[in-house]
C-alpha positions as CSV (number, residue, x, y, z in Angstrom):
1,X,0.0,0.0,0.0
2,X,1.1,3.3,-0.6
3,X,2.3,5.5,2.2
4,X,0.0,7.7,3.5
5,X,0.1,11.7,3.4
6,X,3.1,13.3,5.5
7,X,4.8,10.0,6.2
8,X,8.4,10.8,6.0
9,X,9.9,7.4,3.5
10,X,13.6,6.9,2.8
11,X,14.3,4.0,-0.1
12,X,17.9,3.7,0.9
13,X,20.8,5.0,3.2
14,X,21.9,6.7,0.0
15,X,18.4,8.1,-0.7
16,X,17.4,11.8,0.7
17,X,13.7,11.6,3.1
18,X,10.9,12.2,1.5
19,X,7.2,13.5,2.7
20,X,4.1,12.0,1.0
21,X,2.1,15.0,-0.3
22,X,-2.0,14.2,-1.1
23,X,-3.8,14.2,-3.9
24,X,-5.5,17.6,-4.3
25,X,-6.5,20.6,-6.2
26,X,-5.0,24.2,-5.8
27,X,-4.8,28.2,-7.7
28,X,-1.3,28.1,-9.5
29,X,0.1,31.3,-10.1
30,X,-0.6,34.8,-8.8
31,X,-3.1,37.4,-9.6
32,X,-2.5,40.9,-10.7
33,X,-2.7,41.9,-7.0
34,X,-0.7,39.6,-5.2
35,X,2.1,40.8,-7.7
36,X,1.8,44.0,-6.6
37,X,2.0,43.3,-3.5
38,X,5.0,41.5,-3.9
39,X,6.7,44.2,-5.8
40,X,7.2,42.0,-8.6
41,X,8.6,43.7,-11.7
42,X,6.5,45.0,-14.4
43,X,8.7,42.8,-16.5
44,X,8.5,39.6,-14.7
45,X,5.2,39.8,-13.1
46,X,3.2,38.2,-16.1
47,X,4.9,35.0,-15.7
48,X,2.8,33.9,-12.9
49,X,-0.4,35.1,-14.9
50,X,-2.9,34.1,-15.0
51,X,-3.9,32.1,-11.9
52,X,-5.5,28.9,-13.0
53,X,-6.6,25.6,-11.3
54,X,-4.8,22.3,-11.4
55,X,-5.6,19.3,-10.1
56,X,-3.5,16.8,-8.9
57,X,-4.4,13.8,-9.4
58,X,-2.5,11.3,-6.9
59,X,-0.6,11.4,-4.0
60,X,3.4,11.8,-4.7
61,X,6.6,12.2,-2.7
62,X,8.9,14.7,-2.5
63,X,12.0,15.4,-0.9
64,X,12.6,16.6,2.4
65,X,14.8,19.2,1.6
66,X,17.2,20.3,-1.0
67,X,19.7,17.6,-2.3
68,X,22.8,17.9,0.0
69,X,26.3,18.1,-0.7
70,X,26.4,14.9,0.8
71,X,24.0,13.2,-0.7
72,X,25.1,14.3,-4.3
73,X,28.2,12.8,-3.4
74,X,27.2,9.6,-2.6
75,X,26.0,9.8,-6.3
76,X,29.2,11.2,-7.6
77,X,31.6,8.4,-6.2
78,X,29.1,5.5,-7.2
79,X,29.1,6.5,-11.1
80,X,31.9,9.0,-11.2
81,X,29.8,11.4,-13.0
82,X,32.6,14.4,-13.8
83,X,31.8,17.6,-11.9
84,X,31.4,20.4,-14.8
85,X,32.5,23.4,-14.3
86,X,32.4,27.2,-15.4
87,X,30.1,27.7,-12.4
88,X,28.9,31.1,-12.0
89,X,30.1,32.4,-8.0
90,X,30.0,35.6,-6.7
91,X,33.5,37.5,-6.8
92,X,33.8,39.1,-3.4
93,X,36.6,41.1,-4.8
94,X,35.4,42.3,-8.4
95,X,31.4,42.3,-6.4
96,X,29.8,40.8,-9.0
97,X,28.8,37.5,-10.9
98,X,31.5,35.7,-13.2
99,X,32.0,31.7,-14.3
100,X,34.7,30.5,-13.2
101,X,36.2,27.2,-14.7
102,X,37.1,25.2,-11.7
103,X,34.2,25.6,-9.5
104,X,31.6,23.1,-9.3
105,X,29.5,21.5,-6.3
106,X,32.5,20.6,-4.7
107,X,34.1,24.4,-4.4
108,X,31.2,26.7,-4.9
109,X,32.9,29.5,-4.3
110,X,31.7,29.9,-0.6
111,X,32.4,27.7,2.6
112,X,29.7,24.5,2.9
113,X,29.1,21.7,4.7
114,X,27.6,18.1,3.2
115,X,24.8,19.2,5.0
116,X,24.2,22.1,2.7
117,X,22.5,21.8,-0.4
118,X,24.3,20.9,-3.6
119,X,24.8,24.1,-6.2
120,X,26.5,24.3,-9.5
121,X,24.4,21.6,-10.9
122,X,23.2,21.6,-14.4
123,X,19.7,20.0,-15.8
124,X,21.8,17.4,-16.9
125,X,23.1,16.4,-13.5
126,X,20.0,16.9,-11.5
127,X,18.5,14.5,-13.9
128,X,21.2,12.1,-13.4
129,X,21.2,12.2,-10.0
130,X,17.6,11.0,-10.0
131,X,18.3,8.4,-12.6
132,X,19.9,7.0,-9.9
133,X,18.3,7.4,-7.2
134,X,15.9,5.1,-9.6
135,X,18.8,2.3,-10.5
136,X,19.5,2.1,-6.7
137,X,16.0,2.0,-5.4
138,X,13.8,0.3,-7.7
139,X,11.5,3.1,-7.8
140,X,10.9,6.1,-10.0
141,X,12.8,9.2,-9.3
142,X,12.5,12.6,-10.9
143,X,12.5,16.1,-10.9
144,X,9.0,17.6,-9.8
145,X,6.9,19.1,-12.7
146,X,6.4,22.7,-12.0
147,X,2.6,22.4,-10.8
148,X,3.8,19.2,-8.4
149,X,6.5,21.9,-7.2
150,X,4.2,24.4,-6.7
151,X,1.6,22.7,-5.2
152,X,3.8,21.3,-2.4
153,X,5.3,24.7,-1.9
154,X,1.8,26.3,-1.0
155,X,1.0,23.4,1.3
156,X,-2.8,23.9,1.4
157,X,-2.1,27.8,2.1
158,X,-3.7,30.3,-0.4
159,X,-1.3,33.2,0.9
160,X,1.4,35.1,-0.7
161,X,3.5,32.4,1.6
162,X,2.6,29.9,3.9
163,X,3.2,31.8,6.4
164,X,0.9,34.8,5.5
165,X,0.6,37.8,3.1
166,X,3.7,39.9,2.9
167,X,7.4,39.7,4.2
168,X,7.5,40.7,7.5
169,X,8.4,37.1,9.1
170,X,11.0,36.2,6.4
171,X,14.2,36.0,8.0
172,X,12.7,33.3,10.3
173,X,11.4,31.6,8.1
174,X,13.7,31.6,4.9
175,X,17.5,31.9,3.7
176,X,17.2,35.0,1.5
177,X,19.0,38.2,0.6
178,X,19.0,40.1,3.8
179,X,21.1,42.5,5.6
180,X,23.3,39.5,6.4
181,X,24.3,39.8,3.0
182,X,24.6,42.9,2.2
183,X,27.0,43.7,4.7
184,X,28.6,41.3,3.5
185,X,28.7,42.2,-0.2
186,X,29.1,46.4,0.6
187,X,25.6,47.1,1.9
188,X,21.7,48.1,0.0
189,X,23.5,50.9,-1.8
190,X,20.5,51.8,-4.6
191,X,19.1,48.5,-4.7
192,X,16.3,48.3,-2.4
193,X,14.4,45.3,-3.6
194,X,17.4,43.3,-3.3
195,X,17.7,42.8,-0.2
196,X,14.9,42.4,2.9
197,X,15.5,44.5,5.8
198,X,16.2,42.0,8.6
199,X,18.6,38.9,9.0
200,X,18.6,35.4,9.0
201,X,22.3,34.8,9.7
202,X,23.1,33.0,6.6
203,X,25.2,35.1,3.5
204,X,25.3,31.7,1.4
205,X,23.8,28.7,1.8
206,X,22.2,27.2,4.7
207,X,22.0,23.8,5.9
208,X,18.9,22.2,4.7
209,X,16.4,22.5,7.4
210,X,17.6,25.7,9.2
211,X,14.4,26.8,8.7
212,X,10.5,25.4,9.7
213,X,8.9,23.5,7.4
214,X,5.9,24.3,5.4
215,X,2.3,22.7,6.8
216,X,3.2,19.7,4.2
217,X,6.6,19.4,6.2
218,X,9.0,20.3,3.5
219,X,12.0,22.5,3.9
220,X,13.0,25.4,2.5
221,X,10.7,25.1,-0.5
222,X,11.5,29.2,0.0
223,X,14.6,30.0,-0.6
224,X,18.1,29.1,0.4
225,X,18.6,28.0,-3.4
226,X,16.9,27.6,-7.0
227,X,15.4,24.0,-7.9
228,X,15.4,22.6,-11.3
229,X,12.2,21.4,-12.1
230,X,11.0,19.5,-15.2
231,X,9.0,22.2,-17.5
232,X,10.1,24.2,-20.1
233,X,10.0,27.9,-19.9
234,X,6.9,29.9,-21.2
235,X,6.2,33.8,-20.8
236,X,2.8,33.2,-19.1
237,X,-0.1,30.5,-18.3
238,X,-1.9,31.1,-20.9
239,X,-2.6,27.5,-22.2
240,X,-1.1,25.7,-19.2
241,X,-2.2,22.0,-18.3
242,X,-4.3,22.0,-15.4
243,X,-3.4,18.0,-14.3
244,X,-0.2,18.6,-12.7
245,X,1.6,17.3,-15.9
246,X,4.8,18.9,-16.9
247,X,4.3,21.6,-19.6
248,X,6.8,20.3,-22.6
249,X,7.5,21.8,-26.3
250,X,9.8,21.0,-29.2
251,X,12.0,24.0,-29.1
252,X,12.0,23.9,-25.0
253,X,15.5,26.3,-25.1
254,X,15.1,27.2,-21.3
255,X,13.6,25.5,-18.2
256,X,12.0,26.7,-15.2
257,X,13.5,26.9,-12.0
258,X,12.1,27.5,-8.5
259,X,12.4,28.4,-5.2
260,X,13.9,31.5,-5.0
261,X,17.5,31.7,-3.3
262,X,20.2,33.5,-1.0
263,X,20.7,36.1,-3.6
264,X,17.5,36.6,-5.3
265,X,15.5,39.7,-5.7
266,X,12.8,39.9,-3.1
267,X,9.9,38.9,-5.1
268,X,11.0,35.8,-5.7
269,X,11.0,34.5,-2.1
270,X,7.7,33.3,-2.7
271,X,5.7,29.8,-4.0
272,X,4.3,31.4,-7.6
273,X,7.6,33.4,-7.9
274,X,9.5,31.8,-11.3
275,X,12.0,32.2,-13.5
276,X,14.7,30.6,-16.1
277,X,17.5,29.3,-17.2
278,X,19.7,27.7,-20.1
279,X,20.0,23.6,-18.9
280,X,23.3,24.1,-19.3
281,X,23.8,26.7,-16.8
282,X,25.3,26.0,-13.5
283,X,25.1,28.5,-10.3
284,X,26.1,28.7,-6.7
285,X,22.3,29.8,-6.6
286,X,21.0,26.6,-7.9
287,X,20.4,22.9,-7.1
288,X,17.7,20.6,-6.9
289,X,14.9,18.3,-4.7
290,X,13.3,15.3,-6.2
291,X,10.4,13.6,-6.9
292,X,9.5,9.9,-6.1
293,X,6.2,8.2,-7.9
294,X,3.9,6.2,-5.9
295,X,2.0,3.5,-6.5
């Protein structure tokens, strides 16, 4: 029988936890209003238009947290996958963004533990790693659609964030771009809506589960890094499946990621917050969480 909603499951001592999430039906996206309030960019704002339903039609599970260091490892020594490079870090001394040829998860430009999430990872490897997960297992691993992602990262909550409308609890509740940072990185300067006005203690990367979980009893499903997901990139909903499936085309020349992470701008610290990238781009901002199919 298959596990019932919020059991934690772990297939092997290599596999990360996973929560069951239900079956269920939820409003993906954001309205006009919520964007506002989020001071979302007139520029980016439509991407999370318009809200629509979408059911989901079976229970599924999803992991615990982000993939660890540790855990991506494990996965790294069993197939000796090469690392990639030409990760883009942040130069503490130029203060800005730049690839850099020898960094990859293991030296992401920034001191981490195996307990903090892997970064530098392109599609590629994410889907890899799942692969894997699958060969070692015996069941199916893979990387959330973007409805399945979004769905577990509102939890039942039809807020801006689980937690409520607005920002004013962030920094306990999320790694994000706060004043940790940007003291850190020279300080606000002119860019307001880069930063949150508090602190959560963390300039990089946190270890997975620094912060509470959502009602579903997932981890940092806000912030701390970006998550690959399966979909290809579109400029708005307009035409979106509404049954959880992931949205696929032909000419699929980005993919969506998720999440929101230690750097990003503030709007995107938030469950319909989205954005893209090249699969084969690899960041000190971006990792992944999996998926595993039930019966």
């Amino acid at each position: 029988m298959a596990p019932t909603a919020g059991a934690v499951i772990r297939d092997c001592p290599q596999c990360p936890e996973l929560v069951v999430v239900p079956e269920g039906t939820f409003v993906m996206g954001s309205t006009p209003a919520e964007s506002a309030a989020a001071k979302v960019s007139e520029d980016t704002a439509a991407r999370e238009w318009p809200a629509h339903s979408v059911r989901i039609p079976k229970p599924f599970a999803i992991g615990r947290y982000e993939v660890t260091r540790g855990e991506y490892r494990a996965f790294v020594a069993a197939t000796r996958r090469a690392d990639g490079g030409d990760c883009i870090t942040w130069d503490q001394a130029d203060g800005r963004w730049q690839p850099v040829a020898t960094a990859s998860w293991r030296e992401s430009g920034f001191p981490q533990g195996e307990n903090h999430p892997a970064v530098c990872l392109d599609l590629a490897d994410s889907a890899a790693y799942a692969a894997w997960l699958s060969s070692i297992s015996g069941q199916r691993y893979r990387l959330p659609t973007e409805a399945e992602w979004e769905y577990a990262a509102r939890a039942g909550t039809t807020t801006m964030n689980t937690w409520g409308d607005g920002y004013e609890q962030i920094c306990g509740q999320a790694n994000s771009s706060d004043l940790t940072r940007a003291q850190a990185h020279g300080g606000i300067g002119d860019q307001p809506t880069r930063f949150f006005t508090c602190r959560d203690g963390f300039v990089y990367t946190s270890p997975v589960g620094s912060f509470p979980a959502n009602p579903f009893g997932l981890h940092d499903m806000v912030g701390n890094i970006w998550e690959w997901v399966q979909d290809c990139y579109t400029e708005t909903y307009e035409g979106a499946p509404v049954d959880g499936s992931a949205w696929m085309r032909a000419d699929c020349a980005r993919r969506v990621v998720r999440s929101g992470a230690w750097y990003s701008r503030i709007w995107f610290l938030r469950p319909a917050a989205r954005s893209r990238e090249l699969p084969t781009f690899r960041s000190s901002t971006l990792g992944l969480r999996v998926v595993r199919e039930l019966p």
